[in-house]
Every structure is written in C-alpha cells, then in structure tokens.
N, C-alpha and C positions, 0 to 999 in steps of 0.2 A: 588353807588358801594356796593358789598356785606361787612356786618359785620364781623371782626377777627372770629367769634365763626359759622358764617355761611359757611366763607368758611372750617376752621377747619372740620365741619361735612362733606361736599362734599370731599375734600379730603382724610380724613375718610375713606369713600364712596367708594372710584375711590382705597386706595389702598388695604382695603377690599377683595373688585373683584379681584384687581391683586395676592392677596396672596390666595382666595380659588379657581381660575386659578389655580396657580402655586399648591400648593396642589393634585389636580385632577391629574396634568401631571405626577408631579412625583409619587403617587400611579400607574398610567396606565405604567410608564417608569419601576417601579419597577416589576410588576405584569408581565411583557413581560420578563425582565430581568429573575425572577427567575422561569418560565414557563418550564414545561416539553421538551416543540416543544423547545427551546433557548438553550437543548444541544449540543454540538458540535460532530457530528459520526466522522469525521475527523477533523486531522490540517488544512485544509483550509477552515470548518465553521468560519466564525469569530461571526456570528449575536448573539451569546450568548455575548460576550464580547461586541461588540458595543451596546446591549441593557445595558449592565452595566453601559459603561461611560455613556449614555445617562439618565439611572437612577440617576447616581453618579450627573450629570449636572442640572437635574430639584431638587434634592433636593438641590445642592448650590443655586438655585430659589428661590427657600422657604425662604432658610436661610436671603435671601438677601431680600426680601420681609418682613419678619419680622424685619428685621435690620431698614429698611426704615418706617415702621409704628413706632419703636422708637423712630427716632429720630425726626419725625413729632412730636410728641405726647408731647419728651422733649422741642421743638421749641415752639410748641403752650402754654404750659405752661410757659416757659420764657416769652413771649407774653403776658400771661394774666397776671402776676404779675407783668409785667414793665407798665405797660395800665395807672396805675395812674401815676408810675412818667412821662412817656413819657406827658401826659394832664398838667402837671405843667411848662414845657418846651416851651420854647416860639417862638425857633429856627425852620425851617420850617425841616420837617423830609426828611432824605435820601435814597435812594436804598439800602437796605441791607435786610438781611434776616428775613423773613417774611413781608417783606412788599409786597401789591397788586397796581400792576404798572398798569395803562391803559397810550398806547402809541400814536402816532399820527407818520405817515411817510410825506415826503415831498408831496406826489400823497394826503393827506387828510386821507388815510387808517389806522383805531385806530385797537389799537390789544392789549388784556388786559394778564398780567402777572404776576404771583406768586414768586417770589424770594423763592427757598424752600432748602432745607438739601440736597436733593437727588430725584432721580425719573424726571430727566431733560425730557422734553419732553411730559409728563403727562398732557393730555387735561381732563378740568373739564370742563361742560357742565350747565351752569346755565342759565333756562329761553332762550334767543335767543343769548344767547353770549359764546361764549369758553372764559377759562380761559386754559393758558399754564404755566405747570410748569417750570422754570429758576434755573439754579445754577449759584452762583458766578463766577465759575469756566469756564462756557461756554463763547465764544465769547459776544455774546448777554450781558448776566450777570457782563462780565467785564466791557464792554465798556459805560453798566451806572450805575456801583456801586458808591455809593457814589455821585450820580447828584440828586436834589431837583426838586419838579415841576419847570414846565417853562424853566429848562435846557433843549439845544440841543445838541444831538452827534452823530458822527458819525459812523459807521459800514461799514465794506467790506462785502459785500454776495455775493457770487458766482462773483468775482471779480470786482462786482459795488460797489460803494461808494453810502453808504444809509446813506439817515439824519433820526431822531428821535426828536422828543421834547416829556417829558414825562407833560403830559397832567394832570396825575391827580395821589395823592401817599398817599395809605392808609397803 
C-alpha cells in the first residue's frame, strides 16, 4: 500500500486539477457574464443574468475547492504529527479519518479507499489501482467507521445487501 506522505501528494495532485478547473470556468463564466453581447435589448433577454448566476456558481467552485485543499492539508498534518504516537499503540488501528482502507466484497472484488474531510467520490489513480475518495458521512464511510482489519460489514447498494471485510488498514 501507498505511504501517508504518497498518497498526501496524489491527493495534492487530483485536488490541484480540480481547483485550476474550477478557476478556468469561473474566469470564462465571468467573461460571458460581463460581455458586451450579455446585454439585455429587452425584458425578455435573460442570458445576461443567467451568465451571472452561472459566474456567481463557478466562483462558489472555487471557493469550495480551496476549502477542501485545506482541510486535506489540515488532515495530513494532524496525520503526520500523530505518526509516532499512533507507532507506540499497540491496539490494531480503525476506520477513521485519514486512513487508507483496501476492501474485499463477498464475489473476491478489492477496491481501495481513502477516508478523507471532503471531496467524496475523488478517484486517485496510482500505478494500476484507483484509490476512491470516502467521507464519514456517506453510506459506505458509516457502515465501516470504526471496524479494524479482518472486520466484516455489511451495506445496502442499490437495494442488495453487500458484505465487505476490510482486508487491509493503513
């Protein structure tokens, strides 16, 4: 499995991209919005105003994109200053935040997992394996907060009952 400070950089990486994305859009939302052509000749132009919300909408993007490189950044540093005590701890470690889950389904199928702040859903891409970003918060992230390798639980998906055992918890 990848190292705290490896996948730290991938993550990085991935939300990075998604903030000078988000940037580009809301520049080009802005640029349309306050465009010559975006005036209104009558009451029933609206496309000046809908370019607006839509500048108004990619710069909350932003905002929230820098929010989330934050609180990665606050995470990973809690992370790297609890590193020794968590090593003096003898207790086997559990699902929580920051940790990187690889899982195993009942059909054999492993699928590896990030427990992160925010940005649920965020595929990292390392070598020939994804890594998926998890929050607490999601179904997934409840149902094995706090379970130890070798625990097994279960989950509804799309109205089957899925088993899990977590395989392996860094």
């Amino acid at each position: 499995m990848l190292s705290i400070n490896q996948l730290h950089q991938l993550v990085r990486l991935e939300l990075d991209k998604a903030l000078t994305r988000a940037i580009a859009a809301a520049k080009r939302a802005h640029e349309t919005a306050t465009d010559t052509e975006s005036i209104a000749k009558s009451k029933y132009e609206t496309f000046g105003l809908e370019a607006s919300y839509l500048a108004h909408g990619q710069s909350m993007r932003v905002t929230q994109c820098q929010a989330d490189i934050r609180d990665f950044e606050g995470m990973f540093a809690r992370i790297n200053s609890n590193l020794s005590i968590e090593a003096k701890e003898s207790n086997k470690p559990k699902v929580e935040l920051g940790k990187l889950v690889a899982l195993m389904d009942e059909n054999g199928k492993s699928q590896y997992l990030f427990v992160g702040p925010g940005v649920g859903g965020l595929k990292i891409v390392e070598g020939n394996r994804s890594i998926m970003v998890v929050t607490l918060e999601s179904p997934l992230g409840t149902a094995m907060a706090n379970k130890r390798q070798g625990d097994v639980f279960s989950l509804i998906v799309a109205g089957n009952k899925r088993e899990y055992e977590i395989i392996e918890l860094v």
